[in-house]
Each structure stands twice: as C-alpha cells, then as structure tokens.
SESEKOL-485835 format. One line per 8 residues: number of its first residue (from 1); their letters; for each residue x, y, z of C-alpha. Coordinates in pm, 1 decimal. Each point is the difference from the previous one (the first is absolute). Layout:
N
NUM> A> X Y Z  ...
***
This chain:
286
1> XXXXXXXX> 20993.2 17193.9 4068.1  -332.6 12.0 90.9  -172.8 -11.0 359.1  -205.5 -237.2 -137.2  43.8 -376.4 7.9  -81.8 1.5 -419.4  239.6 260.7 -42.4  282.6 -258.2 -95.8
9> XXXXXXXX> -188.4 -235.4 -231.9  312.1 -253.5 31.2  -63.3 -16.0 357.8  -343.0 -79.9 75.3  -120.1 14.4 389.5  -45.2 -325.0 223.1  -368.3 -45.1 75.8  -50.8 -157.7 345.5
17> XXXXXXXX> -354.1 -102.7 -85.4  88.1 -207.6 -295.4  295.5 -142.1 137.4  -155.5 -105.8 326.5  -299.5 -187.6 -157.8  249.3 -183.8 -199.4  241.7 -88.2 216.1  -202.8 -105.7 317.1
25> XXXXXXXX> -203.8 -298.3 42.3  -129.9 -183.8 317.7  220.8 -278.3 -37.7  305.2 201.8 -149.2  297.3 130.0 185.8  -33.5 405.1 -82.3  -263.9 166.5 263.4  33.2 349.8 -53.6
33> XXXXXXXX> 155.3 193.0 -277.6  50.2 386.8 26.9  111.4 237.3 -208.9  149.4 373.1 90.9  95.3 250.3 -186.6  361.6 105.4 169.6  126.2 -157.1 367.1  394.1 -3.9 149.4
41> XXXXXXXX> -16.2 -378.1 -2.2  -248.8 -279.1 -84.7  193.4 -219.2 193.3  33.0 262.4 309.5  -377.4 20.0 3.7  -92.9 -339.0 -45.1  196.5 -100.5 260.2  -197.5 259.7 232.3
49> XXXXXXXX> -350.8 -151.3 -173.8  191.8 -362.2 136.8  4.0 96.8 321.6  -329.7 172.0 43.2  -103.2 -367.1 -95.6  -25.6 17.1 -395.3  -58.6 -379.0 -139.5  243.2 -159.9 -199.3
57> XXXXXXXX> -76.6 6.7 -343.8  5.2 398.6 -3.6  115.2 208.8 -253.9  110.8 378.8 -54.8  79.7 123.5 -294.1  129.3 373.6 -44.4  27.8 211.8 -321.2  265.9 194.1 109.3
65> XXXXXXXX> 258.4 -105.9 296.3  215.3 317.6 118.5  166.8 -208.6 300.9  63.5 -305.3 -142.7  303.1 -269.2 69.2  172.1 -240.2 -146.1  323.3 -233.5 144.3  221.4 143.7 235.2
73> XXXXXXXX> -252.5 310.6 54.4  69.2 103.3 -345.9  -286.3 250.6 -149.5  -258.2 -117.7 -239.8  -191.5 294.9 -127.9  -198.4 33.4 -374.8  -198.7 243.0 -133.4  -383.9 -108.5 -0.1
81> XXXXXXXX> -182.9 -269.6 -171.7  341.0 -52.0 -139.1  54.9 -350.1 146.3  -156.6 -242.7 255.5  89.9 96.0 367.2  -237.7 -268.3 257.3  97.0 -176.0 308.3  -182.3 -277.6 97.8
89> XXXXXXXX> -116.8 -157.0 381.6  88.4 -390.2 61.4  -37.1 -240.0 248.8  146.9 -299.5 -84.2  13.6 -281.1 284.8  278.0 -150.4 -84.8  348.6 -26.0 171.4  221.5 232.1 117.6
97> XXXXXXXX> 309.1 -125.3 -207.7  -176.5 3.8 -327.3  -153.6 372.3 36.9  263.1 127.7 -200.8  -149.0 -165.5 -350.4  -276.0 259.8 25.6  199.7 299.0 -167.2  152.6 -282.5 -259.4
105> XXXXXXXX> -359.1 -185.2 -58.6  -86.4 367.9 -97.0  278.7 62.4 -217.0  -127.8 -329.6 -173.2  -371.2 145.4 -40.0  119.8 285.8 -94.1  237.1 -87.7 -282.8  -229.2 -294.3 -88.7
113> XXXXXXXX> -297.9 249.5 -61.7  196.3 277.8 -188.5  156.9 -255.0 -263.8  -367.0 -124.7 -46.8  -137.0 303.4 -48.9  235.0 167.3 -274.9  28.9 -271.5 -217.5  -79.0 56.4 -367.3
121> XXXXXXXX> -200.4 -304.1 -21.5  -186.4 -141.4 270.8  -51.0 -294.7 -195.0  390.2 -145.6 91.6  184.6 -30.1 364.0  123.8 326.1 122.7  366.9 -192.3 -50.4  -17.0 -12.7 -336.3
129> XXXXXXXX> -173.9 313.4 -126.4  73.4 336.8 300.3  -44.3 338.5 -106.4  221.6 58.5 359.8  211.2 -275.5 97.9  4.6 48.0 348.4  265.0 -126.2 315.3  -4.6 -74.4 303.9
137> XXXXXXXX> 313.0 193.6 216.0  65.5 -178.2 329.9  -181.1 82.1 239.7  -312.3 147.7 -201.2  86.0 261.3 -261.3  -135.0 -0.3 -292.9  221.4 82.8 -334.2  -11.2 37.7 -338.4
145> XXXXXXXX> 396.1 -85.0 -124.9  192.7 173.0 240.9  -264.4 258.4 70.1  -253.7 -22.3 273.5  -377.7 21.3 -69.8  -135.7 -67.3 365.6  58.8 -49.8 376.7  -140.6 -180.9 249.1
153> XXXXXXXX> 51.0 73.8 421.3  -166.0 -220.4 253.7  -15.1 85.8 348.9  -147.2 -150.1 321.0  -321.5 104.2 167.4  -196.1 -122.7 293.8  27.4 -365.6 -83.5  -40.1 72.0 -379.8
161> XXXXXXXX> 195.3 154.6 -320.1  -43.1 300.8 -192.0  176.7 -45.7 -363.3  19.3 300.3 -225.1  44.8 -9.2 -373.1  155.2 309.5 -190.4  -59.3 -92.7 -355.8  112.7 300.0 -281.6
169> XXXXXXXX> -271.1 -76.5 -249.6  -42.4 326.1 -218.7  323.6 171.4 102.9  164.5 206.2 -266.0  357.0 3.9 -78.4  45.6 361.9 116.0  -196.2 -69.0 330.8  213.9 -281.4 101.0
177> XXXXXXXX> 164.1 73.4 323.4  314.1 -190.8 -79.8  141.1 -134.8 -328.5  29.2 -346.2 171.1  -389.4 -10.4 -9.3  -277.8 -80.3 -285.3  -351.0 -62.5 -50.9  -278.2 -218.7 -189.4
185> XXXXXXXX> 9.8 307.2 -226.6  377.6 82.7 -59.2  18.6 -420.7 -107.8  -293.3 62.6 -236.7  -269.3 -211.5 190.3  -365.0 -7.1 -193.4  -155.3 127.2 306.4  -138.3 313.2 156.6
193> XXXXXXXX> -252.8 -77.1 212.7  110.7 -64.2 348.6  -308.2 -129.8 96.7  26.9 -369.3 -172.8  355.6 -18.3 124.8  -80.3 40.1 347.4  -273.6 -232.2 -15.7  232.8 -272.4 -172.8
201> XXXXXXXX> 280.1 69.5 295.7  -263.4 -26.0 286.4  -154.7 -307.5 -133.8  344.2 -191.4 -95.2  125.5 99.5 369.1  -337.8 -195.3 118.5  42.6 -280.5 -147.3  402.5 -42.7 114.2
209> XXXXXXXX> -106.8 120.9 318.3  -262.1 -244.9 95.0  136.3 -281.6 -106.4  342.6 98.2 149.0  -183.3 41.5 366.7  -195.5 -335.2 -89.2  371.5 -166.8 21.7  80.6 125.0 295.7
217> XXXXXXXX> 233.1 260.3 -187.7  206.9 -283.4 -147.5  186.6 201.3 -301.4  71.0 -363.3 -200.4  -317.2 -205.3 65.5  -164.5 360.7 -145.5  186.1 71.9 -297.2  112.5 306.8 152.8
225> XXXXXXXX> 373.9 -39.0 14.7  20.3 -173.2 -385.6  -195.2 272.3 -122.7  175.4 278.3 183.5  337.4 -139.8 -132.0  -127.5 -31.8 -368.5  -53.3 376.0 26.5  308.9 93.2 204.4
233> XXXXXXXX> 282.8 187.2 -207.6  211.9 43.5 327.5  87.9 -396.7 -42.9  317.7 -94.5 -223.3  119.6 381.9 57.2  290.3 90.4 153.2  -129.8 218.9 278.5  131.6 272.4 255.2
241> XXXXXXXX> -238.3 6.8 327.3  24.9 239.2 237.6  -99.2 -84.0 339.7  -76.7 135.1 375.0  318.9 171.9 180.8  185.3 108.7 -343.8  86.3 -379.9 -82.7  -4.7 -93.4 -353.3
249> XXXXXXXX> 13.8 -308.2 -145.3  66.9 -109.8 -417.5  -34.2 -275.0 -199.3  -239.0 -277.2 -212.9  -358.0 28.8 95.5  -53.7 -385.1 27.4  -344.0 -69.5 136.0  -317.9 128.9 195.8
257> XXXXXXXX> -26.2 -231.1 254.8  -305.0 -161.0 174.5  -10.2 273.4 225.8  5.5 286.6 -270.1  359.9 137.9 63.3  250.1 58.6 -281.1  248.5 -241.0 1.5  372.7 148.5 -95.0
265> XXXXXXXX> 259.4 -209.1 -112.9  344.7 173.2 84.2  351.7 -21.2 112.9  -91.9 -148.0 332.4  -245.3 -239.4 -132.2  -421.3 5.6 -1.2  -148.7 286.1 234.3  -385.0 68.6 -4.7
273> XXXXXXXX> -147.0 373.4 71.0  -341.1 89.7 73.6  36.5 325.2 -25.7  244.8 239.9 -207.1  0.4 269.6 -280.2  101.3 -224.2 -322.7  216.8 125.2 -294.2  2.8 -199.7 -283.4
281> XXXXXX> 366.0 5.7 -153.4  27.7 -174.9 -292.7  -3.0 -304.1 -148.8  -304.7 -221.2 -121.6  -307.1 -99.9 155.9  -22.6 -374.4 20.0
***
C-alpha cells in the first residue's frame, strides 16, 4: 500500500480540521478534537493530556494504534484507517457508585450510532431496517452475532475518565486478528467513510452523557439502563463468567441491575458481578 493517506481509496484519512469545526461548539460538550497519525494508546495519552490539565470534552483520535488494549490487557491492534481507534476525556460529577455506567452509557452510544448509520433506509427506525444489527456484550463489547465488532476500556484519571473505543470499521476478512472478530465491512454495512460515523458516535454519546450527569447519574430516571438492556445479548443467555482469583461462576444472565453489574442466576441463587470476562454459552437471548 501506499505511503500516502489516498493510497487505499476504501480507507480515506480522518481530517482533524473538519471534524473539529463540526463537532465543537461553545455550548457543546467536545473541546478539542485531535487527530494522529500512529500512537501506542489514545487512551495512555489522553490520560497524560488529563493530567497536564486537558478539559473534559477532549478528544484523540489515532489512525493507527500499535499499543492498544482491550479487557483483561488483551491487545487491540489494526492496520490503519482500517477502523475507528479514539479515547475520549470526561468529567462527570456525579457519584462514586454510579461511575461504572460510563463504559456501559458508551456501549449504548456506540451501538445506538452504528445501527443508525448502516441502515438501508434512513427513512425507518434502525430496529426495523439495520444493515448491522448490533449487541451489546456485558460489560461494553460490541458484537455482531457471536462475533465482536468493538471494545470499549475506561480507566480512572485525576478525578476524571478516559474511555477508549476500538471500532473495526474497514477490516478485511484476511486482516482480522481472530476469527471471533468482524467489521462494518465483513457484515456488508453501506459505509466507508469513517468520518460521518465518528461524528454520529461523538454526538449520540453527548446527548446520553449530558443528560445522564443532569440526573445525577441515575441509570432509570435517564433511560440508560432500559436502553442498555434492549441492546444487551448477554441477558436470557446462559453464561460462564470468569472472575478475580481463578473463581468461575455459570448460569442464566438475569438482569443488569441499577448499579450496572450482571446479575447471574445459578445454583446458589442471584449473584451480581461488576467485573468479569463473560462467555456467552448458549441458549436464547431474552
């Protein structure tokens, strides 16, 4: 391929110019959005930008990510312009215990945007006509059937959060890094352009973010924990989770709870993790 930028025609560059004068406004949440052309980890350098005082509402965007991670420290690498790798800076005063619906309120931007934007017609609801009929894995993947389209990693910095988004946009079957994985183009999605897509993502998370914060981070009273579950293909599954200190526990994923942990239902009764790697078994979503 080509040094240039042009020399893939399916994978047009990210122009920070153009993005930033749509995306920022003096009464809007995004600040500051920056585009690279390679980095380790947006998320690894925003959170430096966060503590050398970046304002919330920052953005960096990266067209190739060599250092990337996703759950558990797994890697999260793709070649460039091939997908949408960003992180973003947040500061949301809200409390302590309800922190953790930041990676899951992204999830729901995420998901929410992508269905939107790769629907045949954007004359009908994205539920009724999706080019990619995307799910929402507890906590915050993103899949596509079994196989997973995106991540999402949040992480704590100087009285803020940094989320990242790993999104596998123009990813080719031969370049996938696992079998378990897809992309917007593998499931046939009308859309090349990364550029609208990133807009649509930013602008959805806005508008769940703001009004989230304006409820004091109240998941029900926002419409953040119906519309999570609607999307969630972890619930009515027969689950195996595998927790801290080798434990492992299986059975019915019942509920997310107001508190954003997966509710189990197994042999000992109801038990509710906030945090554990997820494997969906069998059975079907309810």
């Amino acid at each position: 391929m080509s040094d240039s930028p042009y020399g893939d025609l399916d994978r047009p560059p990210l122009h920070e110019a153009a993005l930033h004068r749509a995306l920022v406004r003096p009464d809007g949440l995004w600040r500051d959005v920056r585009v690279v052309e390679e980095t380790g980890s947006t998320n690894a350098d925003l959170a430096v930008l966060a503590r050398e005082g970046a304002p919330e509402g920052s953005v960096l965007v990266t067209e190739l990510q060599t250092a990337g991670r996703g759950r558990l420290g797994r890697p999260w690498s793709a070649p460039p312009r091939s997908g949408l790798m960003f992180s973003v800076l947040v500061r949301p005063a809200v409390p302590v215990a309800r922190l953790g619906w930041l990676p899951l309120l992204t999830g729901v931007a995420v998901a929410t945007a992508v269905r939107r934007m790769t629907a045949w017609s954007h004359e009908v609801e994205p539920a009724e006509d999706v080019a990619v009929d995307v799910r929402l894995k507890w906590p915050n993947d993103l899949l596509v059937g079994e196989r997973k389209l995106a991540g999402i990693l949040a992480e704590r910095v100087d009285g803020g959060l940094v989320v990242g988004v790993g999104l596998n946009v123009g990813l080719r079957a031969e370049e996938l890094p696992v079998p378990t994985a897809t992309s917007l183009a593998i499931e046939g999605a009308p859309l090349s352009d990364r550029a609208p897509l990133l807009r649509a993502i930013l602008r959805e998370f806005a508008t769940w973010y703001r009004e989230w914060v304006a409820l004091d981070g109240d998941p029900e009273r926002s419409g953040l924990r119906p519309a999570y579950k609607q999307l969630c293909a972890t619930l009515g599954r027969d689950v195996r989770v595998e927790l801290p200190a080798d434990e492992r526990l299986t059975g019915v994923a019942r509920d997310v709870d107001e508190s954003g942990r997966l509710v189990v239902s197994g042999p000992s009764g109801d038990r509710a993790v906030n945090a554990g790697d997820v494997v969906h078994v069998r059975g079907t979503a309810g």
